[in-house]
C-alpha positions in Angstrom: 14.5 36.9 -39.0 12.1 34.4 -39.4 8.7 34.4 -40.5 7.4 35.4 -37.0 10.1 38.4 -36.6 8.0 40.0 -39.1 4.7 39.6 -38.6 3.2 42.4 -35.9 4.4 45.2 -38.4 2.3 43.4 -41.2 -0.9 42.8 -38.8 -0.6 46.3 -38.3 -1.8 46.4 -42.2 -4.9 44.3 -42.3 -6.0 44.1 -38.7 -8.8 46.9 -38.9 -10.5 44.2 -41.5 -13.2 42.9 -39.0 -12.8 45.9 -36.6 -16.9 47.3 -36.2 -16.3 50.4 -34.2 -17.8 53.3 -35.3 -16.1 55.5 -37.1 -19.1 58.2 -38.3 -18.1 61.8 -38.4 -21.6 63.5 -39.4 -23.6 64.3 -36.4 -25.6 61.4 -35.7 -29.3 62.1 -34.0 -29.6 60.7 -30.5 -33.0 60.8 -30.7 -36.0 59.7 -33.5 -37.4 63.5 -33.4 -34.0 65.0 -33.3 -33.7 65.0 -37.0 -36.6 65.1 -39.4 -37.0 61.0 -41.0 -36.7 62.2 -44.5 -34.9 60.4 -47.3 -32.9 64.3 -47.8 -31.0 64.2 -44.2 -27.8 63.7 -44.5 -27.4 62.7 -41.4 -30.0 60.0 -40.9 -28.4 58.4 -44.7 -25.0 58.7 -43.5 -25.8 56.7 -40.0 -28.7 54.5 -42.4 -25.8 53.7 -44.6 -23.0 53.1 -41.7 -25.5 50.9 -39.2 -26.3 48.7 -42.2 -23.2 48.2 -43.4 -22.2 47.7 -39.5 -24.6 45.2 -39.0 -23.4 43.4 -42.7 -20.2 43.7 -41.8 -20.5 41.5 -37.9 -22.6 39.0 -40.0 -19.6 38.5 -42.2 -21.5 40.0 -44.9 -18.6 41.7 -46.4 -19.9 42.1 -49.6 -22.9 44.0 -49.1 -20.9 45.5 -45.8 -18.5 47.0 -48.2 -21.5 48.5 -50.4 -23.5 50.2 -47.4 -19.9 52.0 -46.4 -19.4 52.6 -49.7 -22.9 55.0 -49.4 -21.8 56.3 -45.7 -18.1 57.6 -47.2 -20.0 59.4 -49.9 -21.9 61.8 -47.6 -18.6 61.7 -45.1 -15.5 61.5 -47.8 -13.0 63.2 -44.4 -13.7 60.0 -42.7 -10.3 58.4 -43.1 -10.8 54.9 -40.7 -14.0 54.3 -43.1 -11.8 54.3 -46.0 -9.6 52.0 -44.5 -12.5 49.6 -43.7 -13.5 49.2 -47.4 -10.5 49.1 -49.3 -10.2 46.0 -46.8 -13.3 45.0 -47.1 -13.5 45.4 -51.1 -10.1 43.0 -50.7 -11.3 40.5 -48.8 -13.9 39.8 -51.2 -11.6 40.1 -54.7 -12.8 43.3 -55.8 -9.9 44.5 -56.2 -9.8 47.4 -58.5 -12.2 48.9 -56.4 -10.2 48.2 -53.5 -7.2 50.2 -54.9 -9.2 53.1 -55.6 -10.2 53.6 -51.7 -6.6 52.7 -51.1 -5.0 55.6 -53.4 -8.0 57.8 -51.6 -6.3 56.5 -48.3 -2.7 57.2 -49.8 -3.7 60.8 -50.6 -5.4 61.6 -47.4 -1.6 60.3 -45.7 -3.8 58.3 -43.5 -3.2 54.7 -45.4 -1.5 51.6 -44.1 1.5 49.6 -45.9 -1.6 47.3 -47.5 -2.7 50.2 -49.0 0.3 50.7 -51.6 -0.2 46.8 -52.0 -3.2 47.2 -53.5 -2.1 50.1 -55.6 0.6 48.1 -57.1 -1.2 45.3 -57.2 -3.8 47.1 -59.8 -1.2 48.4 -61.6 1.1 45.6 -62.5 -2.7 43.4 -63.2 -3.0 46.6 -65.7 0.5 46.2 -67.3 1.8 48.9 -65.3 4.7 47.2 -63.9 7.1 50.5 -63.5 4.8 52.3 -62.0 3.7 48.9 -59.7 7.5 49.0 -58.5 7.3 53.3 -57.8 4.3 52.2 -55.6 6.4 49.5 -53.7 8.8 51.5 -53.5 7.2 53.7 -51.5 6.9 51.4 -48.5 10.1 52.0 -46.2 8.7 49.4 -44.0 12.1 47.3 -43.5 9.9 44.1 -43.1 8.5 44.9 -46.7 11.4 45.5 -47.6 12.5 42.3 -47.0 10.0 39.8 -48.4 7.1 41.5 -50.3 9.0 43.9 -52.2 11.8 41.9 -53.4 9.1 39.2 -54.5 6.9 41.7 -56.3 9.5 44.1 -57.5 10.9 40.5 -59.3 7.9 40.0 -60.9 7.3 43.5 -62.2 10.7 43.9 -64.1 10.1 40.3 -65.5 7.6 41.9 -66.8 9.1 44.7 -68.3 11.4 41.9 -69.6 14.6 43.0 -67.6 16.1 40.0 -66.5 18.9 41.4 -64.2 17.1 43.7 -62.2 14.2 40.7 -61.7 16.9 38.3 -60.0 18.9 41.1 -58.6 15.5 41.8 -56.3 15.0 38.3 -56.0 18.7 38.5 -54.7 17.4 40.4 -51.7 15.7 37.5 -50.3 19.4 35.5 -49.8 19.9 38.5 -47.1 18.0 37.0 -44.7 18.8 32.8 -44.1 15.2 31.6 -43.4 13.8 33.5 -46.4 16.3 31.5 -48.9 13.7 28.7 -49.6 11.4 31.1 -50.8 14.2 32.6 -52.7 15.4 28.8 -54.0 11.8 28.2 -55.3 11.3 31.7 -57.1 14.7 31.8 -59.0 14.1 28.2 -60.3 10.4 29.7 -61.4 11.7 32.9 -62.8 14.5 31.0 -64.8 11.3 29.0 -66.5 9.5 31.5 -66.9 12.9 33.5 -69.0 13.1 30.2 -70.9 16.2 29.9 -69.2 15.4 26.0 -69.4 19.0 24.5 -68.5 19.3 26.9 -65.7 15.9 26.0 -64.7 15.9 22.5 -64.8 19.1 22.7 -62.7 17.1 24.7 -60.0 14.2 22.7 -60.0 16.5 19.5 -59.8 17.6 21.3 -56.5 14.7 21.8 -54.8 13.6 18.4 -56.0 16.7 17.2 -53.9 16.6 18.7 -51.0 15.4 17.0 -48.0 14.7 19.6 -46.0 12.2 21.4 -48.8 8.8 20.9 -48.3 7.3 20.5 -52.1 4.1 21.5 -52.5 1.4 19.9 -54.7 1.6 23.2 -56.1 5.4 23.1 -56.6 5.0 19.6 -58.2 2.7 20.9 -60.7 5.0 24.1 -62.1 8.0 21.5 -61.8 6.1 19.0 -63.6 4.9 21.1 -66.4 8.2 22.9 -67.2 9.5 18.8 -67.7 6.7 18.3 -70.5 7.1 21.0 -71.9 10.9 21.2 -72.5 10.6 17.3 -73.8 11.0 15.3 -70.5 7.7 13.8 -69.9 9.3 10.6 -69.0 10.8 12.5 -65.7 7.3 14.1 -65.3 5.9 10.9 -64.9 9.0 9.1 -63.0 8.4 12.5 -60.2 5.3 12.0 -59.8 5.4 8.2 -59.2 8.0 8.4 -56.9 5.7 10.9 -54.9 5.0 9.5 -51.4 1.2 9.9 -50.7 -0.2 12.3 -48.1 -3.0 11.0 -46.8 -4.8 14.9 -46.3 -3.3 16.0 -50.1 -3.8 12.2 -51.3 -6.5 13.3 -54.3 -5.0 16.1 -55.3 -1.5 13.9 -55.7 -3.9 11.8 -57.6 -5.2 14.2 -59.9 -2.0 15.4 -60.9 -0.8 12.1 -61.8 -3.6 11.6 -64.0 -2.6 14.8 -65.4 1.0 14.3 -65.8 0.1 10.9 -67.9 -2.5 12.3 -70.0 0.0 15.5 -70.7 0.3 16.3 -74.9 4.2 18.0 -74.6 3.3 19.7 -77.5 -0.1 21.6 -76.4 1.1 21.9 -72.6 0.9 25.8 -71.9 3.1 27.0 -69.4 2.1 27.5 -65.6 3.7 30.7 -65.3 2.2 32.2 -68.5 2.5 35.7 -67.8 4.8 37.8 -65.4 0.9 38.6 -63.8 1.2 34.6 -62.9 4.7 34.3 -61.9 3.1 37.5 -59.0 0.2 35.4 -58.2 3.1 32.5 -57.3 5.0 35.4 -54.8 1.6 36.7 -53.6 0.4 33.2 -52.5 4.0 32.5 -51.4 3.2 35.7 -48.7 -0.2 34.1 -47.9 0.1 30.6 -47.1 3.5 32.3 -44.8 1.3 34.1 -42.8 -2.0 30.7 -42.7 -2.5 30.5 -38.5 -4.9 32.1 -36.9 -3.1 35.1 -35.7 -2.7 36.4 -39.1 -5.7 35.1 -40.9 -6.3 38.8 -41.8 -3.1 39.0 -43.8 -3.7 35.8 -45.5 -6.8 36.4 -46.6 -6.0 40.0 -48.2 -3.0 38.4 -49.8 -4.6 35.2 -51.1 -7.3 37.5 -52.7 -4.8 39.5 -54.2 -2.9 35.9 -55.7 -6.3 35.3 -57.3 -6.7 38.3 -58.7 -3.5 38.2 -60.7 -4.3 34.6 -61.9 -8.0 33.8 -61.9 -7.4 30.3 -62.5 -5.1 29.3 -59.9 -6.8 27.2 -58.1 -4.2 26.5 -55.0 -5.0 30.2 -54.0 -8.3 29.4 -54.3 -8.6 26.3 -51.8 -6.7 28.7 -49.6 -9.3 31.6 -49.5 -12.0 28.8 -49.3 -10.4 27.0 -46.3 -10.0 31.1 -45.3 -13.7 31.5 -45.6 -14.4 28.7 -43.9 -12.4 29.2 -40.6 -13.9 32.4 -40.9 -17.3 30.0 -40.9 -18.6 31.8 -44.4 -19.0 28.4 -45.7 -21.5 29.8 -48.8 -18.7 32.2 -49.8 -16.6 29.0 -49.7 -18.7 27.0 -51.4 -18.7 30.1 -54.1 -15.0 29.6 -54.3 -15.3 25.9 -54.9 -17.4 26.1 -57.8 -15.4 28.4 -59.5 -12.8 26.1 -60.1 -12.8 24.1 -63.5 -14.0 21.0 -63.9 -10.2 19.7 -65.6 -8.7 21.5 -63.0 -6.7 18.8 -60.8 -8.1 20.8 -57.5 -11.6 20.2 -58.5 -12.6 17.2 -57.1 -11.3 18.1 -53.7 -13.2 21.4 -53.8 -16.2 18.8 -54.2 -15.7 17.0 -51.3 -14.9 20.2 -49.6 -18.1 21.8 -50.2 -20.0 18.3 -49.6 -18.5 18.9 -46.5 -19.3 22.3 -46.3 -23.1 21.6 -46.8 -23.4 18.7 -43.4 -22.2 21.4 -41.7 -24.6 23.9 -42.9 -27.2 20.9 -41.9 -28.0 20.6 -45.6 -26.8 17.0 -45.5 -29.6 16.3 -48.6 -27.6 18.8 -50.7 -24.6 17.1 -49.5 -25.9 13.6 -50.5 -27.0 14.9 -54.1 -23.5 16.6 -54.4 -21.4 13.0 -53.5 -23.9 11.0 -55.3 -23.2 13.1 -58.9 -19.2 12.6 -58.1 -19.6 9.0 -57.6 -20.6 8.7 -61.1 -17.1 10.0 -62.0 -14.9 9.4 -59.0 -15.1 5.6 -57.9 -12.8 6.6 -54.9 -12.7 5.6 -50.9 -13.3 9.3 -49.9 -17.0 9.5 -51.3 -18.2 6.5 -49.5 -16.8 7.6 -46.0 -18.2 11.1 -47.0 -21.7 9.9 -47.7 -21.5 7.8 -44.7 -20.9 10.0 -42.0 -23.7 12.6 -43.9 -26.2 9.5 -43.5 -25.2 8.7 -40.1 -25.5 12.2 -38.9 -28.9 12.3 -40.7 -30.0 9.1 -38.7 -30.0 7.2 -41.5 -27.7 4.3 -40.1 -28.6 1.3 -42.0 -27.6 3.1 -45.3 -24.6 4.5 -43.5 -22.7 1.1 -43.4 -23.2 0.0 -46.6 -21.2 3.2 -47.4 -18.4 2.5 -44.8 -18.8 -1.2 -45.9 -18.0 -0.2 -49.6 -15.0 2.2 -48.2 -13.2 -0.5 -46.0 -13.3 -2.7 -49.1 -11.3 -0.4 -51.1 -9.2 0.9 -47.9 -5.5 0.1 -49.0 -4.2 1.6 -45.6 -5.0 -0.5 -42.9 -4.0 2.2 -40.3 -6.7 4.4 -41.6 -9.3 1.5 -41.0 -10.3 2.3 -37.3 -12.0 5.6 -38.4 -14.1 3.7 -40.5 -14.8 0.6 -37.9 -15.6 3.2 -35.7 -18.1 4.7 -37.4 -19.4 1.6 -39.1 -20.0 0.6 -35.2 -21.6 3.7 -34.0 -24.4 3.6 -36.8 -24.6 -0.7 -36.1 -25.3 0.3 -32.5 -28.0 2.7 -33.3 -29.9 0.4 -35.6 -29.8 -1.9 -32.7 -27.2 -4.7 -33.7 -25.0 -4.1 -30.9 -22.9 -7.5 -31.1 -22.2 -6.9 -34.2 -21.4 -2.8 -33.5 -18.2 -4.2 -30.8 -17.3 -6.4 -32.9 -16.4 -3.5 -35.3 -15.5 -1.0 -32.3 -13.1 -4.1 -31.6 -11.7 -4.1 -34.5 -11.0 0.2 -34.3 -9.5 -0.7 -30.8 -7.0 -3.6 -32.6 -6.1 -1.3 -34.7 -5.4 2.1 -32.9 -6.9 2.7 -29.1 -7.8 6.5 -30.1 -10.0 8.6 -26.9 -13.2 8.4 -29.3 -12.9 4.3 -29.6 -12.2 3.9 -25.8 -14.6 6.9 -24.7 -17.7 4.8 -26.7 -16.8 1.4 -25.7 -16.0 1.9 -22.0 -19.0 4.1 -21.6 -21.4 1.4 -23.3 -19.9 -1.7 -21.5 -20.7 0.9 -18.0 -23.5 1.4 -19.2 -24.5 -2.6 -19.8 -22.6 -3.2 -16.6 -20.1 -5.3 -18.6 -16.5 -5.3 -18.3 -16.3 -2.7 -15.6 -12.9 -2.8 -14.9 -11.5 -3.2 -18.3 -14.3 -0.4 -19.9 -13.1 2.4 -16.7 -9.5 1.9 -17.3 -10.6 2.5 -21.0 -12.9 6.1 -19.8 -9.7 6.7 -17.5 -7.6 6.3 -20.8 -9.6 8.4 -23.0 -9.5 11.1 -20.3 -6.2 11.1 -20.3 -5.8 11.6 -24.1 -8.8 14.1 -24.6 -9.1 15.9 -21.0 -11.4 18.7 -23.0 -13.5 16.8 -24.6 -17.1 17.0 -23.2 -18.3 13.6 -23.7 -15.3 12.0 -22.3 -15.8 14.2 -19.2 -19.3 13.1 -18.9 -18.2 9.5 -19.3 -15.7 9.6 -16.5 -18.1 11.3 -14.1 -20.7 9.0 -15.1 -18.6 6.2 -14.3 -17.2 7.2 -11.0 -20.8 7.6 -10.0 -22.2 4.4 -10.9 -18.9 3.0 -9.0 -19.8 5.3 -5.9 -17.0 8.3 -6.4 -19.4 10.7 -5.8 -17.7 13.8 -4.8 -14.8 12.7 -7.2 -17.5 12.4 -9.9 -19.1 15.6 -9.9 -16.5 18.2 -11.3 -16.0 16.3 -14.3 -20.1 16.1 -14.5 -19.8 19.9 -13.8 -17.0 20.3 -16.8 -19.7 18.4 -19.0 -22.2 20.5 -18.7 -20.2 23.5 -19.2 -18.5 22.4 -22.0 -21.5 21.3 -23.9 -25.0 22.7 -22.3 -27.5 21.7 -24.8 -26.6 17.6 -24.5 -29.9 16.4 -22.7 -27.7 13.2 -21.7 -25.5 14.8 -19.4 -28.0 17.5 -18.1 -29.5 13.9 -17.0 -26.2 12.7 -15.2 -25.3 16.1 -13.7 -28.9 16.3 -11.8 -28.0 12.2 -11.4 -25.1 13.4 -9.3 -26.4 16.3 -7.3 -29.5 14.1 -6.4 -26.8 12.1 -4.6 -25.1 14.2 -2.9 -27.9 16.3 -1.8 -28.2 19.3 -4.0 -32.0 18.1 -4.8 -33.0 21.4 -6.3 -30.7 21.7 -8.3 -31.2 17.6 -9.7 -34.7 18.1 -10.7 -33.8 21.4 -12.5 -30.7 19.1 -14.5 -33.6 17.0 -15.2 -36.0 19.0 -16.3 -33.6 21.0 -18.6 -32.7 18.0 -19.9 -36.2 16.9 -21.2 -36.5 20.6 -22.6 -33.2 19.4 -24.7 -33.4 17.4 -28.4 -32.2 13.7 -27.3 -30.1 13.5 -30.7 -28.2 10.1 -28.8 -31.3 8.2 -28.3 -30.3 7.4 -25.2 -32.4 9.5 -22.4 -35.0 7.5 -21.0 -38.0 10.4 -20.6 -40.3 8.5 -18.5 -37.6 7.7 -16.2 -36.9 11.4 -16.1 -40.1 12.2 -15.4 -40.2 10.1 -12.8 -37.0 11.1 -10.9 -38.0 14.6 -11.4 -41.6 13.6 -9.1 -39.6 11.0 -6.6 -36.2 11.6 -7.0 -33.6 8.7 -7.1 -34.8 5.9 -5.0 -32.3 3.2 -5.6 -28.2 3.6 -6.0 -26.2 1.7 -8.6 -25.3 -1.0 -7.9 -22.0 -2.7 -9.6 -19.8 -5.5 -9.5 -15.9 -4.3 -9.6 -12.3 -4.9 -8.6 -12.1 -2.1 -6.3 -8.0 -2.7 -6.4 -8.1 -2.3 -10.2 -10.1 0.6 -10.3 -8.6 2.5 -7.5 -5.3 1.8 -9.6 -7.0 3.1 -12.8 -7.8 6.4 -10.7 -4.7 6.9 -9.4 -3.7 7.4 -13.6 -6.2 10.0 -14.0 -4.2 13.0 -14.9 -4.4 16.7 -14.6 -4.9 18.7 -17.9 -1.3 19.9 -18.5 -3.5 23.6 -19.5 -6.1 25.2 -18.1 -9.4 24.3 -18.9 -11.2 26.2 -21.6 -14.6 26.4 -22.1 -15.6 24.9 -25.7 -18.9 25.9 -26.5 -20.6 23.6 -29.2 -24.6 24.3 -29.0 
């Protein structure tokens, strides 16, 4: 039974979390004079209450969501699916103790969920409470709970009531089941540290050190780590951590905790798993990051907020419920997160760049700017520079944005991750108009890795120069190939066939342009371009027109030329020079999407 076996029973738990239906109970007027509008209805509060935390609550306002059905529940305590919605609510947002009391209300009314106890024990082994925590766990015959959750929890709570043989024999439980035993490898190593069982422990931890098929954590490293400076062993703290092979996506965190590592005083290290309140914030996490894909995003939420909550400082759980937040696109409630975490925390200059990040996409690329700037001053590191230099590049501030990517490729130690950063260093060199210098650099991205975005740009703009036709299709055809969904490879592979004479082969990817991304004024231009041609003449001019209504953010629409098509039409054909052998080859590699075509939108 792995993880997947498992997983519709626990949706079942959290899924009602971003359910709006209306759940009211009161009579509700159907019309404005069918009540009196007085502050003293019951009614017209009740629905007041319930529509505005409806509205809160589709806004992903969950905080003040949670408050308005707090208000709505008062006037209507029967309703039992409005309970449910804010002890899930109060969850997602950490406020867990009040959380558990709408989930004991829930428990009472016999209308709760398994998630419900959760947050029950949850409260009471936060408040010390840890025998009543394992009544309340107890109480969930789910066998799925029964076979992850509660022997994880259940460990912790009679660690914390300091009985060591009932803590492993629940942690025992886990060895039922065979792909639950790394969890179970990782937990007894952590529960024998945090018994001061330190030869046991250093043997379990050697272990999972040894294994090749365990994936450490950064997480892992640090508890591991810690326990060795702590018990006298720097040296092997140090000697683990340089032996570490980077990950490029977990690179500065690696980083930070190497800095760490060295810097450690054995003697005034405290212990990771401080309290038995920590080791459960470990399991609960453990649960979360189990259950991180989009399917379950509900249940990894609810549990990361419930890891948090029984360590406020940890901040792994926190970058989890951040990078929650944000697929949830709450990036201020991210951003929140972020900031929360301690400035001497290793995870806190990666929450920087994170909410840097954060802020381009919020379009406050200024605030973004300040935010790298300030780090630079501590952080003299690659990551900054490319940061800064996209945010000025998307800002149209391209001559600034390759002195960034300049200062980043001279510290780049990994020459495979170099093309990202020729690539962009091009793109902003062709906007401020140095175009042999701009291939030049896209040249250099191509030698280095012939990724769709590095073909898509340089085959398009040699089309469009009408240079290298038969080298810069083959290069569209290519891109295609690697990216079928992508809009602006679909526009350039229209766009080509069409200046090559394809016309009826042109237009569907043209079509799938549009549709993909409807607000690009560029190819609202070559969609009317291609309907011109084949006689759809209406339907051109409107192309055209819509396309002036659109914001040009390429540069590259040419409005007095639209205007003019749009009063004459197209009076002259394109006219290229081409091996028609070598392009009618380059078709014939054109393949079909091996899925359906989905529309993206991205206005």
């Amino acid at each position: 039974m792995g993880k997947i076996s498992f997983i519709s029973v626990l949706l079942v738990a959290a899924g009602i979390f971003i359910s709006c239906s209306p759940v009211i109970h009161t009579n509700i007027p159907t019309a404005p004079d069918s009540a009196p509008e007085t502050k003293s209805s019951p009614e017209i509060n009740t629905y007041g209450a319930y529509l505005a935390g409806r509205v809160a609550h589709i806004r992903k306002d969950f905080d003040h969501a949670a408050d308005y059905y707090k208000l709505a529940y008062e006037r209507d305590p029967e309703n039992t699916e409005l309970v449910d919605k804010l002890y899930l609510l109060l969850a997602s947002k950490g406020r867990i103790d009040e959380a558990a009391e709408y989930a004991q209300k829930a428990i009472d009314a016999k209308t709760s969920n398994n998630f419900a106890y959760m947050l029950v024990a949850a409260k009471q082994m936060h408040d010390g409470n840890y025998a009543d925590s394992i009544k309340t766990v107890n109480q969930i015959n789910d066998p799925m709970y029964k076979a992850l959750i509660a022997p994880l929890i259940n460990g912790w709570n009679y660690a914390g009531l300091n009985r060591r043989q009932e803590a492993f024999a629940e942690l025992d439980k886990l060895n039922l089941e065979k792909s639950l035993a790394p969890i179970y490898r990782q937990h007894y190593a952590m529960m024998l540290d945090y018994f001061g069982q330190n030869r046991e422990a250093a043997e379990a931890y050697e272990q999972l050190l040894q294994d090749k098929d365990a994936e450490i954590s950064v997480r892992l490293l640090e508890i591991v780590t810690n326990f060795y400076i702590r018990t006298g062993q720097k040296d092997k703290a140090v000697l683990i951590m340089s032996s570490t092979i980077n990950n490029q996506s977990l690179d500065s965190l690696l980083q930070s905790l190497r800095r760490k590592v060295a810097a450690a005083d054995p003697v005034n290290t405290p212990p990771v798993l401080f309290s038995a309140q920590a080791g459960a914030a470990e399991a609960l996490f453990t649960i979360a990051s189990t259950f991180r894909y989009d399917e379950a995003i509900d249940i990894a939420h609810m549990y990361t907020a419930l890891s948090i909550y029984m360590n406020p400082q940890y901040s792994t759980a926190k970058i989890l419920m951040a990078d929650i937040f944000e697929t949830r696109e709450m990036y201020d409630d991210a951003n929140r997160i972020y900031d929360s975490i301690d400035k001497d925390d290793i995870a806190y200059y990666p929450a920087q760049l994170k909410k840097a990040r954060n802020l381009s996409l919020q379009e406050d690329y200024k605030g973004a700017e300040i935010l790298l700037e300030s780090l630079s001053e501590d952080y003299n590191d690659i990551q900054i520079y490319m940061e800064l230099g996209d945010i000025l590049r998307l800002n149209g501030r391209f001559a600034e944005a390759v002195d960034y990517y300049d200062r980043a490729i001279e510290m780049t130690q990994n020459p495979i991750s170099l093309w990202v950063l020729y690539y962009a260093k091009g793109i902003s060199l062709e906007r401020t108009g140095r175009w042999q210098e701009a291939e030049e650099t896209l040249l250099k991205a191509y030698d280095i890795k012939k990724h769709f975005l590095v073909l898509n740009h340089l085959g398009y703009t040699w089309m469009r120069q009408n240079k290298k036709i038969d080298e810069a299709f083959a290069m569209i055809v290519e891109a295609y190939n690697q990216a079928p969904f992508d809009p602006s490879i679909n526009d350039s592979l229209g766009f080509a066939l069409y200046n090559l004479g394809y016309y009826a082969m042109a237009l569907p990817y043209l079509e799938r342009a549009a549709e993909f991304y409807p607000s690009s004024a560029v190819i609202s231009s070559h969609l009317g371009d291609i309907y011109w041609v084949t006689g759809r003449k209406n339907e051109a001019r409107f192309q055209w027109q819509h396309a002036l209504r659109m914001k040009d953010e390429s540069g590259e629409l040419n409005i007095d030329e639209t205007k003019n098509k749009i009063a004459n039409g197209i009076t002259s054909e394109p006219q290229l020079t081409y091996d028609k052998e070598k392009i009618e080859a380059a078709i014939r590699k054109i393949r079909k999407p091996k899925k359906s075509i989905r529309v993206v939108r991205v206005n």
